[in-house]
Each structure stands twice: as structure tokens, then as C-alpha cells.
C-alpha positions, -999 to 999 in steps of 0.1 A, spaced: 319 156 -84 311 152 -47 300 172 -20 332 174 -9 339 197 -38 328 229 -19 290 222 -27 297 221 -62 285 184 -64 249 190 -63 231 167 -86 228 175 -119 206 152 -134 176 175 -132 172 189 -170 188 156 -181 158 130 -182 139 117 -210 111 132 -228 79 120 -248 90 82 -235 122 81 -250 140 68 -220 176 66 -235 176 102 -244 199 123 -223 217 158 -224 254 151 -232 265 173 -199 247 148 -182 269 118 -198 300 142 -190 288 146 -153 284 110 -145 323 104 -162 340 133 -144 314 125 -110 346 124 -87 367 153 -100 367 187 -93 346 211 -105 374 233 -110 397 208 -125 369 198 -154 366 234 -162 399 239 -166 402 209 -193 374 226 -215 383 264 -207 353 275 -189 345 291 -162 334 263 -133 297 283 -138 298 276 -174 309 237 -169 280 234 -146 258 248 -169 265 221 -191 263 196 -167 230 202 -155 216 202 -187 210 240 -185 232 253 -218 244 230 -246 277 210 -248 296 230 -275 314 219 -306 341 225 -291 333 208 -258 329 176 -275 360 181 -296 379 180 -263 356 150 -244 366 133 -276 401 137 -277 401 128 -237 377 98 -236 386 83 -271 351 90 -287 360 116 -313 334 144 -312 307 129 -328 289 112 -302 285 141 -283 271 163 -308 251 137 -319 236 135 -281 234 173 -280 215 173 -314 189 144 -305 184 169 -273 176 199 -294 156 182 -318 134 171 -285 132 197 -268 125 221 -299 94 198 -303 84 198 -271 88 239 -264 73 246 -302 47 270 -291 7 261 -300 -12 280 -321 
């Protein structure tokens, strides 16, 4: 998504870098942002039902890529769902480990 989207390509790789040196890891809206980089915000939330606030949540890393988010990224890109859960559950299982409070 560009800036020629009505501001609605601001970068949203912030919330989707690695953690604890695991440089591969990344938030599966991040993966879905870099793929759907040069369509519209509103377009892309119209494929997965959400409101274009709700996609960018997603995007940025800032709320989880649904079950049935990745059903429909899979049907669309070919994957079948289970990569993308798989990325959203190696994310939770990080950042649950990270954010465990410290007694």
C-alpha cells in the first residue's frame, strides 16, 4: 500500500521485527503487508471483511491475524492456512515470553 492510498501506506513494519535474536521471526500481518504493499487499503479489507482499521491492525503487527484471516490468505495466495497460523503462533509464543511478568 503506498502513500498514494490516502495516507494509509504508512509503514507498518514497526511491531513486526524480531525478538530475543531470532531474526526470521515476523508477525504474519507483516508478511500480508509486504504481498498486498501496492493495493488499496480498502480493497484488502474488503477481501478479509474488516473494516480498513481492523486490516491495519493486522498489518502493523498490532492485533493477530485471525483463523479466519489466514483461511482466506490461503485460499488467495495458494498456502492453505497453515502457514499463517503457524507465523501468528511462533509470534505469541515470543511475545508471551517476552511480556511474562517477573516476579
Amino acid at each position: 500500500m503506498t502513500q498514494q492510498n490516502k495516507g494509509k501506506g504508512r509503514s507498518r513494519r514497526s511491531g513486526s521485527g524480531s525478538t530475543k535474536g531470532q531474526n526470521t521471526l515476523q508477525h504474519p500481518g507483516a508478511v500480508l503487508a509486504q504481498i498486498l504493499e501496492d493495493t488499496p487499503t480498502a480493497l484488502a479489507a474488503k477481501w478479509f471483511s474488516l473494516s480498513e482499521a481492523e486490516l491495519l491492525a493486522v498489518l502493523e503487527g498490532r492485533a493477530p491475524m485471525t483463523a479466519a484471516m489466514a483461511q482466506q490468505a490461503g485460499a488467495v495466495f495458494g498456502t492453505g492456512s497453515a502457514p499463517w497460523l503457524e507465523m501468528q503462533s511462533a509470534w505469541d509464543a515470543a511475545h508471551a515470553e517476552t511480556n511474562a511478568p517477573q516476579h
